[in-house]
C-alpha positions in Angstrom: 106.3 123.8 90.9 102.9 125.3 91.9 101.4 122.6 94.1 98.1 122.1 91.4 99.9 120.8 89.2 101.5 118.1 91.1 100.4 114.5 90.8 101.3 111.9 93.1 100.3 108.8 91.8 101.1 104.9 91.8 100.7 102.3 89.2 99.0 99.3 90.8 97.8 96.2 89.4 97.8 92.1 89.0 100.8 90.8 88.5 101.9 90.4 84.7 98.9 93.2 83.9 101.6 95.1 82.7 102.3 97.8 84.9 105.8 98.6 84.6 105.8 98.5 81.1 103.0 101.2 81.8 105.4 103.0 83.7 108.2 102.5 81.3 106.1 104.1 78.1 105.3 106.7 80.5 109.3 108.1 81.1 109.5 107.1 77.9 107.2 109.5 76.2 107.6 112.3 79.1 111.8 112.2 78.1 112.7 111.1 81.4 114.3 107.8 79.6 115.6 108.2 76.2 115.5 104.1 75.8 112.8 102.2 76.5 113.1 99.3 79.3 111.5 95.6 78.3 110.5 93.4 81.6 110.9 90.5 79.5 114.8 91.5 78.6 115.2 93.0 82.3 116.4 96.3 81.3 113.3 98.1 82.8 114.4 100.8 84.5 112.2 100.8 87.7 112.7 97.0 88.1 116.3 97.8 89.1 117.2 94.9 91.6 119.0 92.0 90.0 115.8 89.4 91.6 113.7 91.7 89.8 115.2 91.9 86.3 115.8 88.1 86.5 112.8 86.7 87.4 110.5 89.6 85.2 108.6 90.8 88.0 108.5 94.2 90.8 109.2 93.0 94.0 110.0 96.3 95.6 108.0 99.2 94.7 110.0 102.2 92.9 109.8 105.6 93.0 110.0 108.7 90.3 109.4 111.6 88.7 108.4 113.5 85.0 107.0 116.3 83.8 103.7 116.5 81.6 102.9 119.1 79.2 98.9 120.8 80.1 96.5 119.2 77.6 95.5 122.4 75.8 99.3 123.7 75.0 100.8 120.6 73.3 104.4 122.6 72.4 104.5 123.5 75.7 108.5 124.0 77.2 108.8 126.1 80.1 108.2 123.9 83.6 105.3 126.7 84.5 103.3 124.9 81.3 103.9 121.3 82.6 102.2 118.9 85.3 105.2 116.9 88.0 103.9 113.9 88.1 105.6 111.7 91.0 105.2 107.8 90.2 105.5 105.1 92.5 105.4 101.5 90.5 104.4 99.0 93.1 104.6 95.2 92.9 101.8 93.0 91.4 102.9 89.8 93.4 100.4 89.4 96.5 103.8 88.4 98.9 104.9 91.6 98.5 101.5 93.9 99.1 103.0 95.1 102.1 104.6 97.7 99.7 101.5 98.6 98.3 99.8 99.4 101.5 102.7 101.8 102.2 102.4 103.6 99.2 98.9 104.2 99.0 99.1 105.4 102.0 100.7 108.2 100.9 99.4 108.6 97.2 96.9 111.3 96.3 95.8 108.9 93.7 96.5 105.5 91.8 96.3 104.1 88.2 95.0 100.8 88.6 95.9 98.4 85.2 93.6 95.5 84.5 94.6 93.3 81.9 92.4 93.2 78.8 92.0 89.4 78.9 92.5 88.2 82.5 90.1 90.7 83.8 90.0 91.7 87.3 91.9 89.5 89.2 92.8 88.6 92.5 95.4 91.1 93.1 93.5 93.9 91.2 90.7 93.3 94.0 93.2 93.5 96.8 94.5 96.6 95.6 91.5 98.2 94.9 90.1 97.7 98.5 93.4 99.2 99.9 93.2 102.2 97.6 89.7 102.3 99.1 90.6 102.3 102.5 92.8 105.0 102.2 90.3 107.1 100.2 92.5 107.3 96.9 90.8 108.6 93.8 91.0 105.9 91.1 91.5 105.8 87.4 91.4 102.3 85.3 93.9 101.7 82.3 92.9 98.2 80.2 96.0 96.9 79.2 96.7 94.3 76.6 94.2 95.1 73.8 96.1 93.6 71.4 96.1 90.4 72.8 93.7 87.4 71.7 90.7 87.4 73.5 91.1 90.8 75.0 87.7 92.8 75.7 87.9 96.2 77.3 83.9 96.6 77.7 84.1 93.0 79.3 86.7 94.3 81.8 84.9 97.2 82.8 81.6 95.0 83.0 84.0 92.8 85.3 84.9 96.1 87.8 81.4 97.4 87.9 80.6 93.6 89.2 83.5 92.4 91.6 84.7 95.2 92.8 81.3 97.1 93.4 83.1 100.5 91.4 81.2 103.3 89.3 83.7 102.3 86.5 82.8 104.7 83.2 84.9 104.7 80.2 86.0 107.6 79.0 87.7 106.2 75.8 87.2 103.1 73.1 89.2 100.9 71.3 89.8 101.4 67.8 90.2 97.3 66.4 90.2 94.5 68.5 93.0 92.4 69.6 96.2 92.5 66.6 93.9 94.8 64.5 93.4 97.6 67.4 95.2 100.7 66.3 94.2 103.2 68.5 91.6 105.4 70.9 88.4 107.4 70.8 88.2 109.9 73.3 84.2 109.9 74.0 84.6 113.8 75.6 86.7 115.3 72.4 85.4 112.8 70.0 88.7 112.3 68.6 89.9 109.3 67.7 93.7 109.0 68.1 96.1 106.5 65.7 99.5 105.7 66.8 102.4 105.1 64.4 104.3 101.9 64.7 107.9 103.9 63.2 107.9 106.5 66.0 107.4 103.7 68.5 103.8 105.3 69.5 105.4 108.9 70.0 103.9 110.3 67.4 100.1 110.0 66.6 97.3 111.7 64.2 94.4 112.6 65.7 91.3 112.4 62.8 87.4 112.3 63.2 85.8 109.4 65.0 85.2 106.3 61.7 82.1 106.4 60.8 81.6 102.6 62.1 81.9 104.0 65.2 80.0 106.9 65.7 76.6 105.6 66.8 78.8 103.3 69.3 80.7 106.4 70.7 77.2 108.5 71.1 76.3 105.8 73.0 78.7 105.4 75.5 79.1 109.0 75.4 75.6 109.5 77.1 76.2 106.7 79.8 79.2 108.9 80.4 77.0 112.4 81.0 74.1 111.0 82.4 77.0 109.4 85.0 78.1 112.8 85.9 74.8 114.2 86.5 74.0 111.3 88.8 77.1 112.5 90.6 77.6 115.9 90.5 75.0 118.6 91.4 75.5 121.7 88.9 75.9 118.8 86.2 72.7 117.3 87.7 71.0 120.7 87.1 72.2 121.6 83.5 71.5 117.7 82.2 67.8 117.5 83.8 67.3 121.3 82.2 68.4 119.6 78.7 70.8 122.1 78.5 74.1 120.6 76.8 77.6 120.1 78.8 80.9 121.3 76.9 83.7 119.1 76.3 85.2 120.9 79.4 82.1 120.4 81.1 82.4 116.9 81.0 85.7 116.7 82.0 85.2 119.4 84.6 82.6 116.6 86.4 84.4 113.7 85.7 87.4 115.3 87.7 84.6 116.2 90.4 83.5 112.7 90.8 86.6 111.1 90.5 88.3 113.3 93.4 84.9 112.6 95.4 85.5 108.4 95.0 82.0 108.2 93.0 83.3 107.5 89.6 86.3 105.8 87.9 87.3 106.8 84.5 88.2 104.1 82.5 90.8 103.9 80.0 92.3 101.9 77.4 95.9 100.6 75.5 98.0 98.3 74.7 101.5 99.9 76.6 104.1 97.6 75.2 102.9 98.3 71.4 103.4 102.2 72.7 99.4 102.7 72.7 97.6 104.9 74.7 100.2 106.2 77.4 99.7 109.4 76.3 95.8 109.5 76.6 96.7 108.1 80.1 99.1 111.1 81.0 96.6 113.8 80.1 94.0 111.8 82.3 96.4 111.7 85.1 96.8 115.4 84.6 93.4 115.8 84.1 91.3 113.9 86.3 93.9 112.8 89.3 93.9 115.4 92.4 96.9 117.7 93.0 97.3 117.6 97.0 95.3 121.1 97.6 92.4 118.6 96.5 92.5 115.8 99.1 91.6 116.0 102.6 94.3 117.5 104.8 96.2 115.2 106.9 94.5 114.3 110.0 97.4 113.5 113.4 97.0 113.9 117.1 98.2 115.7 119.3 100.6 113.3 121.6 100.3 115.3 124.2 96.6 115.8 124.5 95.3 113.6 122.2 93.2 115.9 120.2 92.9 116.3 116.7 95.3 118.3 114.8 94.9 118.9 111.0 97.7 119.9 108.3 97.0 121.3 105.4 99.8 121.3 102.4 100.9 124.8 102.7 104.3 125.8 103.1 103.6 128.2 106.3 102.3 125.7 108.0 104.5 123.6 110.8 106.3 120.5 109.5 105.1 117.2 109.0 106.1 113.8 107.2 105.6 110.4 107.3 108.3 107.8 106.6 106.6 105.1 104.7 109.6 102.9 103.5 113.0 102.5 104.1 115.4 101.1 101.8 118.6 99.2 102.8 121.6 100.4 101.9 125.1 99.7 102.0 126.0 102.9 103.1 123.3 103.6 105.5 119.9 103.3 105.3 117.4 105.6 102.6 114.1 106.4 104.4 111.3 107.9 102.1 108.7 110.5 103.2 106.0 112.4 102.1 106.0 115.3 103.3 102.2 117.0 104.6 102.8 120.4 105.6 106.0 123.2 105.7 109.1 122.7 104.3 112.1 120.3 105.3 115.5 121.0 104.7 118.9 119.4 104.1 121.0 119.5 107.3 118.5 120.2 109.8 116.4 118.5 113.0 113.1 116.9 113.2 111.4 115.6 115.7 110.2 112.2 115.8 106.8 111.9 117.7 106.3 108.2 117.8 110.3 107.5 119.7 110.0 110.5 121.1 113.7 111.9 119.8 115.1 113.7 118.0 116.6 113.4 114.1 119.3 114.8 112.7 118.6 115.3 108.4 122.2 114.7 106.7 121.0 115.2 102.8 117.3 115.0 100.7 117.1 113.0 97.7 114.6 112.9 94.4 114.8 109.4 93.6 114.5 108.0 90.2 114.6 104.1 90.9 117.9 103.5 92.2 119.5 106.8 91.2 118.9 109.7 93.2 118.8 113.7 92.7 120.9 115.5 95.7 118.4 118.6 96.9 118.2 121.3 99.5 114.5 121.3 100.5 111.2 119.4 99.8 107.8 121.7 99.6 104.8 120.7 101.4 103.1 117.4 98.8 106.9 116.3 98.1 108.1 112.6 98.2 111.4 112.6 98.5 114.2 110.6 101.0 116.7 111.2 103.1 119.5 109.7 104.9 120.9 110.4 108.8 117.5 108.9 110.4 118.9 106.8 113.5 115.5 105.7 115.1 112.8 106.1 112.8 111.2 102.8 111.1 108.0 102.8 108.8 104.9 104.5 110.0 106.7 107.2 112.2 106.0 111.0 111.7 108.5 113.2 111.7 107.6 117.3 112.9 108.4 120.0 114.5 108.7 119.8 118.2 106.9 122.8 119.2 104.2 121.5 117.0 103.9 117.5 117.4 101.9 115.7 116.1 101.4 111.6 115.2 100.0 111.0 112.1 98.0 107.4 111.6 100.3 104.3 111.2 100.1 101.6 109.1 98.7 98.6 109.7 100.6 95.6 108.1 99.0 91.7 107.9 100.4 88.9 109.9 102.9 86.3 108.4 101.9 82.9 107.3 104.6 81.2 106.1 108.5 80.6 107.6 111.7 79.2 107.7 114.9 78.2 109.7 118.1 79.8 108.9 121.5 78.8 110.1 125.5 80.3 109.7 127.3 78.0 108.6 130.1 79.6 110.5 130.6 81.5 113.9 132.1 84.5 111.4 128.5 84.7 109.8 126.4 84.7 113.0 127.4 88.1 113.3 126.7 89.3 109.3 123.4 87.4 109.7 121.7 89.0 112.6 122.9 91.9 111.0 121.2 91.5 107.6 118.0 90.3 109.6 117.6 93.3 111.2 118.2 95.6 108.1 115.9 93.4 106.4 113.3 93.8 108.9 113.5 97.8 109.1 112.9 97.9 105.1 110.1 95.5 105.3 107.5 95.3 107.8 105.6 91.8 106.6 109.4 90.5 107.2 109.9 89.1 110.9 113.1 86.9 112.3 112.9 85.3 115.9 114.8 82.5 117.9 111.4 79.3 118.1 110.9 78.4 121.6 109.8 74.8 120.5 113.1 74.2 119.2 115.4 77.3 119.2 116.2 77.5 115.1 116.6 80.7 114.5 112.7 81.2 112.1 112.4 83.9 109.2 108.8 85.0 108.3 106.7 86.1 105.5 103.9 86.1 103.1 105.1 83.3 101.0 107.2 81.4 99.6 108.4 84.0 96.7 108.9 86.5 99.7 110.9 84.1 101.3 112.5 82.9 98.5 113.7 86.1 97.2 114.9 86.8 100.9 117.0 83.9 101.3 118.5 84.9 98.1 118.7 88.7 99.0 121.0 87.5 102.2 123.6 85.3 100.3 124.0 87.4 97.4 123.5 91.1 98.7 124.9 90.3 102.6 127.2 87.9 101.4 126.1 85.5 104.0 126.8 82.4 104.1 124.2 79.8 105.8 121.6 76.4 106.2 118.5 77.3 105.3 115.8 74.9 105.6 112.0 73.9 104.2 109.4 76.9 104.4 106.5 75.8 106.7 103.7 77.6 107.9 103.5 80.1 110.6 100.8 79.1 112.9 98.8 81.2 115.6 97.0 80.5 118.9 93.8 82.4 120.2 90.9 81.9 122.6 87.6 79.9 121.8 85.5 81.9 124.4 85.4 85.4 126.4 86.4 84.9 130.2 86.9 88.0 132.8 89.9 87.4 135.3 90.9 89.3 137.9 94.9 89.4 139.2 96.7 91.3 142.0 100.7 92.0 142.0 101.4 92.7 145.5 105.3 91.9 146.3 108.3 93.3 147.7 111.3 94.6 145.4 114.4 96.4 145.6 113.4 97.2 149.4 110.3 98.6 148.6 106.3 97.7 147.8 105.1 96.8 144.2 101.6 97.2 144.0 98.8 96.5 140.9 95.2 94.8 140.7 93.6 95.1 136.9 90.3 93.4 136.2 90.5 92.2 132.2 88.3 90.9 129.8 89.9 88.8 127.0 86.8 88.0 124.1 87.8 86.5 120.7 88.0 88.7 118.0 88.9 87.7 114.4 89.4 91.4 113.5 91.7 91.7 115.8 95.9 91.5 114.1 97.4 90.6 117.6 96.0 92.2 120.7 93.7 94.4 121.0 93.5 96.5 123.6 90.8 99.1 125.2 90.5 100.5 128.4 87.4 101.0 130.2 89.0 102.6 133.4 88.5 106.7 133.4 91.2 108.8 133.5 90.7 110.3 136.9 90.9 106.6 138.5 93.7 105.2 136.4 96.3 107.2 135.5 97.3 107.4 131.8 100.9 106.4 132.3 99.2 102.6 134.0 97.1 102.0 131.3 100.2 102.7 128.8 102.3 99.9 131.1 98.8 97.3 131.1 98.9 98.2 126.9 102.7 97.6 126.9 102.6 94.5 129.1 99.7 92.6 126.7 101.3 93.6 123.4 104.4 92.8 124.7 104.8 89.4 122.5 103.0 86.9 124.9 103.0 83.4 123.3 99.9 81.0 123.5 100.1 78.3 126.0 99.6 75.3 123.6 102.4 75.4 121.6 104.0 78.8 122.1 102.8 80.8 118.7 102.4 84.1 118.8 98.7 85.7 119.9 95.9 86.9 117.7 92.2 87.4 117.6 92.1 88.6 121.2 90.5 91.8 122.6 91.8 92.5 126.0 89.0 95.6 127.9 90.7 96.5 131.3 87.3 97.0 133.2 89.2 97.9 136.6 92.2 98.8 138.2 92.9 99.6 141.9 96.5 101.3 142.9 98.2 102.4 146.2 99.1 105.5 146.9 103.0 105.1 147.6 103.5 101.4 146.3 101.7 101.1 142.5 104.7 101.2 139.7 104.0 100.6 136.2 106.4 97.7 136.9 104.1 96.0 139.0 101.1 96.9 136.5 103.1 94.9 133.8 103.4 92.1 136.0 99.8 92.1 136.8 98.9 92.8 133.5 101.1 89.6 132.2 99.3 87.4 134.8 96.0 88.3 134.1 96.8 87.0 130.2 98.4 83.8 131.7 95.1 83.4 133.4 92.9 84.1 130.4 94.5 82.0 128.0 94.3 79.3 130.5 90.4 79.2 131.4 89.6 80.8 127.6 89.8 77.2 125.9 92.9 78.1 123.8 92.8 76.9 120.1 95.5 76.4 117.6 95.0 78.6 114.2 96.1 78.0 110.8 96.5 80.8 107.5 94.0 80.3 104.9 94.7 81.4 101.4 92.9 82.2 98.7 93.2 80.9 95.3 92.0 81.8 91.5 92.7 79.1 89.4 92.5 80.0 85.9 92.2 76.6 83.5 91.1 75.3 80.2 87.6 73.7 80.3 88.8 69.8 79.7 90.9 70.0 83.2 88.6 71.8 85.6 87.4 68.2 86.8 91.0 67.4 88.1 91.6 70.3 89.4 88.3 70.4 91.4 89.2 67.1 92.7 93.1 68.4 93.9 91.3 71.6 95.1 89.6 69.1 97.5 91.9 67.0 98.6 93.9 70.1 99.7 90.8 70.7 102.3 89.8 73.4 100.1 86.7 74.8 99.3 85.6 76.6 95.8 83.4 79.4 96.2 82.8 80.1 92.6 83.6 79.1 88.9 82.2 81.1 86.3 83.6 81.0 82.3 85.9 83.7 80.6 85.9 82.5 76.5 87.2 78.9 76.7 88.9 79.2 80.0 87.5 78.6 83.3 88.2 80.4 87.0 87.9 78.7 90.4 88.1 80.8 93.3 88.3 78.4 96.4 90.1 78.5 99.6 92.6 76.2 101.3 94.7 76.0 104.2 98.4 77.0 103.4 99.7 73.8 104.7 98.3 71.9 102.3 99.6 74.3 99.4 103.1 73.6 99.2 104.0 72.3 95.8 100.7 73.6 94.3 101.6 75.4 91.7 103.9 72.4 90.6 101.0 70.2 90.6 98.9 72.0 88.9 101.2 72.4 85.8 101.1 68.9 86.1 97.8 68.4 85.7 96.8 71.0 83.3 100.1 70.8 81.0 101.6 73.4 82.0 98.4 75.3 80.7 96.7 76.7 84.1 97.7 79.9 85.9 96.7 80.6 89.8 97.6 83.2 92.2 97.1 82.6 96.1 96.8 85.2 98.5 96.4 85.5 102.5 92.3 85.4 103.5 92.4 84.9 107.7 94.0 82.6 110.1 91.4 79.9 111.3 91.1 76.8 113.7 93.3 74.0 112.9 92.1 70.7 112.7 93.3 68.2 115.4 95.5 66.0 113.8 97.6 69.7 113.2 98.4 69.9 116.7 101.1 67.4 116.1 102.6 68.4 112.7 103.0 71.9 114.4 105.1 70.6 117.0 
């Protein structure tokens, strides 16, 4: 496969947008399934856990791959003629966004779908900002034009407004909601009818209607005069009125969509088999192969310069592993792999443990089924098993070339629960499911309390938990108490405070020296600790400063209550040693102090997660709502009208959102829809101190 015309994409979105059932028509149509899967029935075939297929949604993103045929040779057969496309369908459902933010990670670009009715929602704003982080090129598929009440202009209106995005469409509905039929491709101006006997497989292409040829002129400008504003020779031909081809077009709409500027936007119906096709070619078409993103950008661990790798097979190695998967047998760990080739039955190095990794076998996955190879190319996602140390974010290289590409960075729990064994025979199948629960997923945390020694699992909400618990009786086999999920709680500092603490003790018949000089400041950026050392080099040796890092991240526990620490920025802005008696021993234990002592005089404060809610409800309940809204301490932030419905955005403390969703089927019928997801941890209220304890 030459490495242009690879895609590596994912298929983000809302939940219920209908994303695997994008991804579904997709193998479909490219013949990697023969059948197609339903969500609703549970036979889709990337939703292949049983929690999945039962409850209708992804909880664990899924990999794959297909072949396209090129646009211009549509009876194409030979492999040279055909785009790989590799696909990774990532969950909708905001507790499990931590696989999300792993896979766009490592994506070269992303398909977001946006519901033709709901709009952008929350989750489609959380996932845009994450593809945006990571500097993925976007495309936009509007889903669900069939539906009542569907509006694809009105979506795009929508992305333009709340997410702040260049969104251009590129293609119009024929027909609105049970009457829409098919596309127009505003570059080709071909409009494109799908037949309902061949399940969409088959498809005329005929002249734009006549209805809608002054609309597609129309729209077909904004789209040009959008590429000139972004692209220079496009610019140049458009301002000399001289006309841009069909090719033209397409050429500057690949341009600016590579570049971030602009976002194609597309439009379908997936499970009436409508306008996956259109979508493949504008994978193919507009999406970058991985010669057309920046290279990947490490360091050196050695010297801590910047080392660049480019996908090229005679280049040195380099991978990140960006999931693992849990398996009976061992454990599947996925990678994309940067630069030269890695092969079945050979040794990496790992540069973040600092060992050494023995390859057993390579893998092309295809859900839960996987394809045995012998070596993955430079741009390849593929996994492996034999890994003994590596967890997600580590980079695996070549040892005479190291190098530590960026990590991760994953948000903070909110919600937990104690768990019990029933039996002393389970104690041991327990603690071993918690830990290969926590190497697959990051957001997933298990620790003994040290208010009241329950054994506490963590997460991002109850689904997350709930499918957890269920994951450990009915895949570990384990049998145990669980109890009520309550809410993870956090401690910081109110004010900045500089303290200064000396180590100076005798151990193991000899000296133990240290004297730091820390600031600790408040910093709501800040996941845990942050650290930063002010100290130069030639003062303060490196491998100190490592031990005064170690020491502060260490898992220090606030002093009111014992929750973990966040918020905090910790600037070492001295340090004195001794020649013979310094250790980084004594460092840690002067390190450690210093925190005691800054948490102590910093006017500690207790913190709470705040989540965010849209509340989607007919107009006669919005006054009840408003009011429950309320009494759960929350506060709306906007409402705004979409046809008869209306949307509340508001924000609450998680405390006060168990049984939400409960009561507001209750108070709407059954008719109102909502989605919460994690905003920022902020100070408790008094009367909390207690009802944490």
């Amino acid at each position: 496969m030459e490495l242009e015309r690879l895609r590596n994409i994912g298929i983000a979105a809302h939940i219920d947008a209908g994303k695997t059932t994008v991804t579904e028509r997709i193998l479909y149509y490219t013949g990697r399934l023969h059948r197609m899967g339903s969500v609703d029935d549970g036979t889709a075939a990337m939703d292949w856990k049983p929690q999945e297929q039962e409850r209708g949604i992804t909880i664990v993103s899924a990999a794959t791959s297909c072949f396209w045929r090129d646009r211009h040779d549509r009876q194409c057969s030979g492999p040279g003629d055909r785009h790989q496309i590799n696909i990774i369908d990532t969950p909708g459902h905001v507790d499990f966004t931590a696989e999300v933010e792993r896979c766009l990670r490592v994506l070269d670009g992303v398909v977001v779908v946006f519901c033709g009715v709901g709009g952008v929602e929350a989750q489609s704003e959380t996932v845009w900002h994450q593809a945006e982080r990571y500097g993925v090129p976007r495309i936009c598929f509007v889903n669900k034009l069939d539906r009542v009440a569907s509006d694809m202009l009105r979506v795009v209106g929508q992305m333009r407004e709340r997410l702040a995005a260049n969104a251009v469409p590129v293609q119009l509905p024929i027909g609105r909601e049970s009457e829409f039929v098919g596309v127009i491709d505003l570059i080709d101006r071909q409009a494109f009818l799908f037949e309902e006997e061949t399940l969409g497989a088959t498809y005329r292409v005929q002249e734009v209607p006549e209805r809608y040829r002054e609309e597609v002129e129309r729209w077909r400008e904004r789209l040009i005069e959008a590429v000139a504003e972004e692209v220079d020779w496009a610019a140049e031909k458009y301002l000399e009125d001289e006309p841009l081809s069909e090719e033209e077009i397409r050429r500057g709409v690949r341009e600016a969509c590579i570049a971030g500027k602009l976002h194609p936007v597309l439009c379908g119906a997936a499970l009436r088999n409508r306008g996956v096709q259109q979508l493949l070619d504008a994978v193919c078409d507009y999406l970058p192969s991985p010669l057309e993103v920046p290279p990947a950008v490490g360091t050196d661990p050695a010297t801590k310069r910047k080392v660049e790798r480019h996908p090229r097979a005679d280049e040195p190695f380099g991978a990140l592993v960006f999931k693992i998967q849990s398996e009976r047998h061992g454990d599947l760990f996925f990678l994309r792999v940067y630069s030269g080739t890695l092969r079945a039955r050979s040794r990496v190095y790992n540069a973040n443990q600092d060992k050494m990794e023995h390859v057993t076998q390579l893998y092309r996955i295809h859900a839960d089924e996987r394809e045995q190879i012998e070596e993955a190319p430079p741009g390849s996602i593929v996994a492996t098993a034999g890994l003994k140390v590596s967890v997600t974010g580590d980079t695996l290289c070549e040892k005479r070339h190291p190098v530590v590409f960026e990590t991760m960075q994953f948000p903070n729990t909110v919600i937990s629960m104690a768990i019990e064994p029933k039996t002393q025979s389970d104690r041991k199948k327990l603690d071993s499911a918690l830990q290969a629960l926590a190497r697959e997923d990051p957001t997933f945390q298990a620790a003994v309390s040290q208010q009241t020694g329950q054994l506490l699992v963590s997460g991002m909400g109850e689904l997350h938990l709930e499918i957890i618990r269920d994951r450990l009786l009915r895949e570990f086999n384990v049998v145990a108490n669980v109890g009520e999920p309550r809410v993870s709680y956090r401690e910081s500092i109110r004010s900045a405070v500089t303290v200064q603490e000396t180590f100076d003790r005798e151990a193991e018949g000899r000296g133990q020296f240290a004297r730091v000089r820390l600031r600790f400041e408040p910093d709501r950026t800040a996941q845990g600790i942050e650290f930063e050392n002010r100290v130069p080099r030639d003062r303060f040796p490196s491998h100190f400063v490592r031990a005064v890092e170690r020491s502060l991240k260490g898992g220090a526990s606030g002093p009111l209550y014992g929750f973990p620490l966040i918020n905090i920025r910790a600037i070492l802005l001295d340090a004195e040693t001794h020649p013979v008696d310094s250790t980084e021993l004594a460092f840690e234990a002067a390190a450690a102090g210093a925190l005691r002592k800054g948490l102590d005089s910093g006017e500690a404060e207790l913190l709470e997660p705040v989540m965010q809610l849209e509340i989607v409800v007919p107009e006669p309940y919005l006054g009840d709502v408003i009011t429950h809204i309320t009494t759960c301490r929350g506060k709306i932030s906007e409402a705004r009208t979409r046809h008869q419905l209306r949307v509340i955005r508001a924000s609450a403390p998680l405390a006060e959102l168990f049984g939400f969703a409960s009561k507001l089927r209750s108070i709407t019928q059954g008719r109102g829809t909502h989605s919460i997801e994690p905003l920022e941890y902020r100070p408790a209220p008094p009367d909390a101190l207690d009802f944490a304890l």
